[in-house]
C-alpha positions in Angstrom: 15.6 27.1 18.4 13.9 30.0 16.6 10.5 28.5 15.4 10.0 31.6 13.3 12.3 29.5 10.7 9.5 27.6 10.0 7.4 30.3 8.6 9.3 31.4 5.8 6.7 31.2 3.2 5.0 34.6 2.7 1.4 32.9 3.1 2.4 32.6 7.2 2.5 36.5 7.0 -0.4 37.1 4.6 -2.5 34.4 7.4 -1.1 36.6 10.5 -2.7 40.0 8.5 -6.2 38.2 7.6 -6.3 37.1 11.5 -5.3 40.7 12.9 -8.2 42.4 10.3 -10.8 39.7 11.8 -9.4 40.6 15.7 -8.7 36.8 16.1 -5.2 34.8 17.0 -4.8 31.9 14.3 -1.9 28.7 14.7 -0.1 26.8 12.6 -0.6 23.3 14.4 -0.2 19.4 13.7 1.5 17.9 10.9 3.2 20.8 9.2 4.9 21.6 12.8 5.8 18.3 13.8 7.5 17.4 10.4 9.7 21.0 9.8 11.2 19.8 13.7 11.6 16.2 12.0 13.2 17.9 8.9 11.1 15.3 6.8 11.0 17.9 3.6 8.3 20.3 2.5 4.9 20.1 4.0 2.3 20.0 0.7 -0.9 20.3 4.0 -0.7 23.2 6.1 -3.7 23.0 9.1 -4.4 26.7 10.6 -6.8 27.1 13.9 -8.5 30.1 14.4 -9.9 30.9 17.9 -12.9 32.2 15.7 -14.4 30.9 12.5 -12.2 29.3 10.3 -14.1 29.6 7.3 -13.9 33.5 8.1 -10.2 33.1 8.1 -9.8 31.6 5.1 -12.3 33.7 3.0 -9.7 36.7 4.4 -6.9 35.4 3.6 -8.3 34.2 0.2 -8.9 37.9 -0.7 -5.2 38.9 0.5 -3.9 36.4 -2.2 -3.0 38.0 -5.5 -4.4 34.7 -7.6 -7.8 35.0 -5.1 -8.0 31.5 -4.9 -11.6 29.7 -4.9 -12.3 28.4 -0.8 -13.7 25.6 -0.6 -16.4 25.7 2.2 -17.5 22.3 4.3 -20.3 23.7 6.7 -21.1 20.3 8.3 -17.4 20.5 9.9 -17.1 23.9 10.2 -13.5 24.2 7.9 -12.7 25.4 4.9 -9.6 25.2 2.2 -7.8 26.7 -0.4 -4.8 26.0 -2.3 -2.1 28.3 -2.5 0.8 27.5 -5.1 1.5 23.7 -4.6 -0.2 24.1 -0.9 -3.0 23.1 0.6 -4.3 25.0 3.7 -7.2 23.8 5.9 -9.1 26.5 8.1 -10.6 25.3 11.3 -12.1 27.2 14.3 -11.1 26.1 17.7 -13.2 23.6 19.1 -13.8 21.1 21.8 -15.1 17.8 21.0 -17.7 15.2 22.7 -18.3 11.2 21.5 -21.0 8.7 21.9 -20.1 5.3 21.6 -21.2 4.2 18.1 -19.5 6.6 16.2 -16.1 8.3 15.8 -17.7 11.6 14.2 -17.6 13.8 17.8 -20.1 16.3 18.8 -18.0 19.7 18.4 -18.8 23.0 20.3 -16.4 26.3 19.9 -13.2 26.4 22.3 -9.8 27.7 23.1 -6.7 26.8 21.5 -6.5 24.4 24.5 -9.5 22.8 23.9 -8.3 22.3 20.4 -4.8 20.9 21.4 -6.3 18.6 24.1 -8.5 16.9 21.0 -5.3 16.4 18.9 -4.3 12.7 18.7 -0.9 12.4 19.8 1.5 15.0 22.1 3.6 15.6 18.7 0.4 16.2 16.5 -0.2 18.9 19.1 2.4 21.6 18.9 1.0 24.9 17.7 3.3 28.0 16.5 1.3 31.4 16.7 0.5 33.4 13.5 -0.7 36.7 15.7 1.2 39.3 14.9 1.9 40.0 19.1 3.9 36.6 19.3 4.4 35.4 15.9 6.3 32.5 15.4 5.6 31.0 19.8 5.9 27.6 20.0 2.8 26.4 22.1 4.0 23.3 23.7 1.2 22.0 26.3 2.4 18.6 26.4 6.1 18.1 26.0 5.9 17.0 22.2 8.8 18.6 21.7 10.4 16.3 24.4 8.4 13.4 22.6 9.6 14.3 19.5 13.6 14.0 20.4 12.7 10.6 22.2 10.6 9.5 19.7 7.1 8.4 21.2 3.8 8.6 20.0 2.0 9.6 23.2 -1.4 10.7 23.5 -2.1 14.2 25.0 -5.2 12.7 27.6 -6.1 9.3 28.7 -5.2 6.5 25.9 -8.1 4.6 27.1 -10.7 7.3 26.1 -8.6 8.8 23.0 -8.7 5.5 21.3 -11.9 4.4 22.5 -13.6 7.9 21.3 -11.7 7.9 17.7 -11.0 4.1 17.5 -9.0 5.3 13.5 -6.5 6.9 16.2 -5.2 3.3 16.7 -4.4 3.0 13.2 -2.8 6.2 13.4 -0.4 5.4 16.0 1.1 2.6 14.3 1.4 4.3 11.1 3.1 7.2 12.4 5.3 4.7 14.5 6.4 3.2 11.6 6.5 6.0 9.5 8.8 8.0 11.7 10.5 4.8 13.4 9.3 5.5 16.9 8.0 4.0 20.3 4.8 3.7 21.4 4.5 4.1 24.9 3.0 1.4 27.2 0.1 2.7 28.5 -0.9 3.5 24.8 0.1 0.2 23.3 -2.4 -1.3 26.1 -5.0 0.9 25.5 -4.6 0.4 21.8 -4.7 -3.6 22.9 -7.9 -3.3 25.1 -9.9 -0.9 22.5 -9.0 -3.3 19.8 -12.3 -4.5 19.4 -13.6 -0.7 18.9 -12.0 -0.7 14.8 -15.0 -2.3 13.5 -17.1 1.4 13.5 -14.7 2.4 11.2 -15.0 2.9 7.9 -13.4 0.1 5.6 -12.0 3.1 3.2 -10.4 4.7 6.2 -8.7 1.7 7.5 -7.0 1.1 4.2 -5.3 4.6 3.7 -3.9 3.9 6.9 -2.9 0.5 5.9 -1.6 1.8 2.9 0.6 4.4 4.6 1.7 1.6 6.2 3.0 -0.4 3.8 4.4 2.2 2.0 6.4 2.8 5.1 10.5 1.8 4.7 10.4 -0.6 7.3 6.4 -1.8 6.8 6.9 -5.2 8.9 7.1 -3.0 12.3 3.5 -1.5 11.4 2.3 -5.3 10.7 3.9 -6.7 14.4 2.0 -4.1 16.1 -1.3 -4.5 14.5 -0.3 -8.0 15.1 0.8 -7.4 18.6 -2.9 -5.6 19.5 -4.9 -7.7 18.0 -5.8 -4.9 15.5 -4.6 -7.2 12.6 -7.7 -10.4 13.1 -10.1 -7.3 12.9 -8.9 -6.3 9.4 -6.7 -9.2 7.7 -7.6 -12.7 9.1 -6.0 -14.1 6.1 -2.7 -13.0 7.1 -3.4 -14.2 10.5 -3.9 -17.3 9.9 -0.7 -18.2 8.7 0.8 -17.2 12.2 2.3 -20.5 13.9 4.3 -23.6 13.4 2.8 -27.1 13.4 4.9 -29.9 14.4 3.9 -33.7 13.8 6.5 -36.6 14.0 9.1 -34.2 14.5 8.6 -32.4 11.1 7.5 -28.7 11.3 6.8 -25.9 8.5 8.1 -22.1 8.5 5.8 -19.6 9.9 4.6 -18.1 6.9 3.1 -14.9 8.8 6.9 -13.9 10.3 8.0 -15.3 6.5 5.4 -12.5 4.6 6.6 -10.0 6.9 10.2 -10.6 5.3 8.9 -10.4 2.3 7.1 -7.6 2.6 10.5 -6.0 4.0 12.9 -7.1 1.3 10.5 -5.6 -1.5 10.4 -2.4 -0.1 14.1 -1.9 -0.8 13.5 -2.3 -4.3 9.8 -0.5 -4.9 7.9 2.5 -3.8 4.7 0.2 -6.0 2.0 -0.4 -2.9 0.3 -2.9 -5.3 3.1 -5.0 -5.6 4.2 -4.7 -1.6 0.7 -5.9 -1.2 1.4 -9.1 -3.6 4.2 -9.8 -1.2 2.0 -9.2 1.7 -0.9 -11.7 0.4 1.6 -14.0 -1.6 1.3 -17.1 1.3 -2.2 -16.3 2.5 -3.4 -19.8 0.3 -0.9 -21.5 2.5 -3.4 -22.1 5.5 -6.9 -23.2 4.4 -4.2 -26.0 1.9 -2.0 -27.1 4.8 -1.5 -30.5 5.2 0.6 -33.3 6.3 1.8 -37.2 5.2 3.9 -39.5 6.2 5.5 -39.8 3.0 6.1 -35.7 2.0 5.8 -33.7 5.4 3.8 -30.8 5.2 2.5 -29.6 2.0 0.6 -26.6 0.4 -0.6 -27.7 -3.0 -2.5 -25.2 -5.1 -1.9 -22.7 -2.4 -0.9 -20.1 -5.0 -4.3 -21.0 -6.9 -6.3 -20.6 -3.7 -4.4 -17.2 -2.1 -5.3 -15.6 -5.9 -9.1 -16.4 -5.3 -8.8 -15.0 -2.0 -7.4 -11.8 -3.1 -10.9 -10.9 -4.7 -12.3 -11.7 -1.6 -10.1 -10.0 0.8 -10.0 -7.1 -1.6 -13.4 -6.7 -1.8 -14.2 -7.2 2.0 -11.9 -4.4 2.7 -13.9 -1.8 -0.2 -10.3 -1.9 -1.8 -10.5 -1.3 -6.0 -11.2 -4.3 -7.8 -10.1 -3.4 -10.7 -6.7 -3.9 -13.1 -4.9 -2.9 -9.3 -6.6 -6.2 -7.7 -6.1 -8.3 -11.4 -2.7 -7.1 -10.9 -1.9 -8.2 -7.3 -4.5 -11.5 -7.8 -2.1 -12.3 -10.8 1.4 -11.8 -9.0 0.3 -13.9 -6.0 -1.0 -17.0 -8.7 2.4 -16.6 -10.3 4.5 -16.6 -7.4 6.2 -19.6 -7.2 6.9 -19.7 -11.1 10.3 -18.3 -11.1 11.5 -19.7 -8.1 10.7 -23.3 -10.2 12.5 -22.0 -12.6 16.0 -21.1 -10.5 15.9 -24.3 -8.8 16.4 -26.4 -12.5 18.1 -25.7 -15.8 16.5 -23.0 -17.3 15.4 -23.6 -20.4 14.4 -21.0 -23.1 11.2 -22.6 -23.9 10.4 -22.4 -20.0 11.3 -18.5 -20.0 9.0 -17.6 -23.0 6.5 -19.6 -20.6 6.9 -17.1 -17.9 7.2 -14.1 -20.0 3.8 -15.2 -21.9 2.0 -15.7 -18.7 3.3 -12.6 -16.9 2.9 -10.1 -19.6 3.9 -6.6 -18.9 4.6 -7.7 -15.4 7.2 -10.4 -15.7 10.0 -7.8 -13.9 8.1 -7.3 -11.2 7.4 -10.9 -10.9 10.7 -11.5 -10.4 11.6 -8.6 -8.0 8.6 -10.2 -6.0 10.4 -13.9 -6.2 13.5 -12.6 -5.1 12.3 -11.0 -2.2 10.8 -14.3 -1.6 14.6 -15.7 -0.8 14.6 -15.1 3.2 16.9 -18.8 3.7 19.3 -17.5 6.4 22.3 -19.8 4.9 24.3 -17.8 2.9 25.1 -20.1 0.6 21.7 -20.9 -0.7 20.8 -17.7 -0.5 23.5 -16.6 -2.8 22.9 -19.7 -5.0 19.0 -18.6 -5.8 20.3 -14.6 -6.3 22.7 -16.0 -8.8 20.0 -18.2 -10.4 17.7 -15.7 -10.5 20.0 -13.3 -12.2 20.7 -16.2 -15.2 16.7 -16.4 -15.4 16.6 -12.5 -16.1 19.6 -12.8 -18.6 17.8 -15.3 -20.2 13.9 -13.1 -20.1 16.0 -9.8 -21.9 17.4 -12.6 -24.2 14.4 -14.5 -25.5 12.2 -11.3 -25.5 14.9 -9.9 -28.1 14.2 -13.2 -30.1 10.7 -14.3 -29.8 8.9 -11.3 -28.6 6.2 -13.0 -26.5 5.2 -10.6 -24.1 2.3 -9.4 -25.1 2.0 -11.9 -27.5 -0.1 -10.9 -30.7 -0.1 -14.6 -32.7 1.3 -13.8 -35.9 -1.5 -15.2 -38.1 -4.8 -14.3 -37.0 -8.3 -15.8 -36.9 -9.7 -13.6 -39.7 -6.4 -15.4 -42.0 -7.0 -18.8 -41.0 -10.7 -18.6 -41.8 -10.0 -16.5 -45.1 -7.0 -19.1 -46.3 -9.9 -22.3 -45.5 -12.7 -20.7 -46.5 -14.1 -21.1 -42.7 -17.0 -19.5 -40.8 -15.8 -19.1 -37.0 -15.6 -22.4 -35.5 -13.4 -24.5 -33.3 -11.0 -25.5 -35.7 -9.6 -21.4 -35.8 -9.0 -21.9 -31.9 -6.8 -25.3 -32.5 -4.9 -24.0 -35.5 -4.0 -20.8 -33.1 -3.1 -22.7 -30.2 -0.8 -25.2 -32.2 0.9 -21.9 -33.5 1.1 -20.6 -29.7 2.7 -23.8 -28.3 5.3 -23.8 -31.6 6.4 -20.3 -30.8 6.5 -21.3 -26.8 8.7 -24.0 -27.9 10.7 -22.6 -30.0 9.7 -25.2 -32.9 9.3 -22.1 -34.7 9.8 -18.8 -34.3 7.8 -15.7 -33.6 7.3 -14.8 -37.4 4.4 -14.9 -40.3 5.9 -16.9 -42.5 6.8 -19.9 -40.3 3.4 -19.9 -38.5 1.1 -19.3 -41.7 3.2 -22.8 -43.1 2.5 -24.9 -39.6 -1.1 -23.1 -40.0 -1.3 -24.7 -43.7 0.3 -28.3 -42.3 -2.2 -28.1 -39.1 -5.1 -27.7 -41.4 -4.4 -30.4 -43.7 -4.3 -32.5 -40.9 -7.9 -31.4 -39.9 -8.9 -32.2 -43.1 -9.2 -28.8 -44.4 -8.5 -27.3 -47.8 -6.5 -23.8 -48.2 -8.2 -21.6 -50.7 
């Protein structure tokens, strides 16, 4: 293969004239290489080493530039970065790197490309192509990643044990990139990854959720999950999910196990949205199911209110984890609480008054709702599996048709407070509130419909039976 391919774009050559003016050799390495082998599209990152000062580099280069593009300097690490069209290109110099225990942030010293490629994280994170003009476009290979790349391993380039144990976010990494690219970890890294479990918990919360993230925005996210499972990575960061592992069995009745069940979830949503809020409703749609487990004689096993509890424990979770609380947590808190709602709904006759129900309570959110329900159907009998699809179909029919009619998402009530205090002559008191609700529950109904007229006439007959006087 001619590796010069990859370094089409003019900023390759405008790097290889900053490095010759400076008397330094500079490389294209990491994820920009590993991805133009994988043909995985165009790289937006582009990392550079210098066997020199980065931050020199990329102040030469940024003077090259027609645009002279501002560099953005960080001393503490020694890089630097500038954009260049739609690009972003981070600087480095060479370096070698020592850890103490308690933290993954290394002691760095200057080095050899070598010493840079033997600090790299995996074997295909490590490939370098040269930017010096004597050799441009060498592939520097030092530990058969291209080999791991074509049987698609994540390997590390020294000892697992003391990668992962020095940069414990590496761990993280190699599942993510796993099942990102759909590959193998190797043994000996699985185990290390296994034994150094323990060594997350210096890491930052923040930094363990982009990985997760990345993750679940992966095609195929249950194969991250079953190795964070499998390494005991996953009790460090989502007991909750955890905890529904297993099946109980008393008198011969048994339950699901509603961790393998989320997984499927998890996987069936992903066909149908890129949304990472949403493919973490899936993900957290069951947690309630273990701390409301039970069992009687007379039902089997239950989970009452679990829908009720796994909302509450969103916050929790969500906040343990430095995750946003805001409308992105309301959002998934509220998909989990609603969960079960439209599957109710295809099991019985669906009635319209039921649907503006759903559509009230859901809001703007009612389609994903039900893209969350039906990838909630993971029955492996075909026949009830295409009996709740076909169901679930009627109940979005019937949504599109009552939303034409009634209007209720969103719902605005059609007479407001400051009209049923103006029409009674009333200061704001609880008989506004009873007067709106009995409009509400009309509409819901379908006693009325979703128009002035009818609900100011029911607001007229309401307050004559409170014993109020119209104006």
């Amino acid at each position: 293969m001619n590796y010069k391919d990859a370094l089409q774009n003019p900023i390759f050559k405008i790097i290889s004239e900053a490095s010759k003016n400076l008397n330094l050799d500079s490389y294209v390495i990491g994820g920009f290489v590993r991805d133009y082998l994988l043909q995985r599209g165009d790289a937006k990152d582009i990392d550079i080493v210098a066997v020199g000062s980065g931050i020199e580099l990329a102040r030469a280069v940024a003077k090259l530039l027609p645009n002279k593009p501002k560099v953005q300097v960080f001393k503490t690490y020694g890089t630097a970065m500038l954009r260049y069209k739609d690009i972003e290109i981070e600087f480095v110099g060479a370096r070698k790197e020592s850890y103490n225990e308690d933290s993954r942030n290394p002691v760095v010293e200057n080095g050899t490309l070598q010493d840079d490629q033997n600090r790299r994280d995996f074997t295909i994170n490590a490939l370098a192509l040269s930017l010096s003009q004597s050799n441009f476009g060498d592939l520097l290979d030092p530990f058969n990643g291209i080999q791991d790349l074509e049987n698609k391993i994540i390997k590390t380039p020294l000892n697992p044990d003391i990668t992962y144990s020095d940069d414990p976010l590496r761990m993280m990494r190699a599942i993510r990139f796993a099942t990102q690219l759909d590959f193998i970890i190797e043994d000996e890294s699985l185990n290390a990854i296994t034994k150094n479990n323990q060594r997350l918990d210096i890491i930052t919360k923040e930094r363990i959720i982009v990985e997760l993230n990345k993750i679940l925005e992966s095609p195929v996210p249950s194969k991250g999950f079953l190795l964070l499972e499998k390494t005991k990575l996953l009790s460090h960061i989502l007991p909750e999910l955890t905890n529904l592992k297993g099946i109980d069995e008393v008198e011969g009745q048994t339950h699901k196990d509603n961790f393998y069940h989320s997984l499927e979830v998890v996987d069936n949503i992903a066909k149908n949205t890129d949304d990472v809020w949403l493919r973490w409703a899936a993900l957290l749609h069951d947690i309630g199911k273990a701390p409301t487990k039970r069992f009687s004689k007379k039902v089997g096993w239950t989970f009452h209110g679990h829908e009720f509890e796994g909302s509450k424990m969103v916050y929790h979770l969500f906040k343990r984890l430095k995750m946003p609380l805001n409308d992105k947590m309301k959002f998934v808190q509220k998909m989990v609480f609603m969960s079960s709602r439209p599957i109710v709904l295809a099991q019985d006759i669906v009635t319209d008054s039921a649907v503006r129900r759903l559509v009230f309570d859901a809001g703007d959110f009612v389609d994903d709702l039900m893209t969350l329900c039906e990838a909630d159907i993971t029955t492996k009998n075909p026949k009830r599996f295409q009996k709740y699809h076909n169901n679930f179909k009627i109940v979005r029919e019937k949504i599109i048709e009552v939303e034409e009619k009634d209007h209720v998402r969103n719902f605005q009530p059609p007479v407001s407070g400051e009209e049923i205090m103006k029409t009674f002559n009333l200061k704001p008191s609880k008989e506004i509130g009873i007067i709106k609700e009995a409009i509400k529950e009309a509409i819901l109904e379908g006693d009325i419909p979703n128009q002035h007229e009818a609900a100011f006439n029911l607001m007229l007959k309401k307050g004559e039976q409170l014993g109020l006087t119209a104006d």
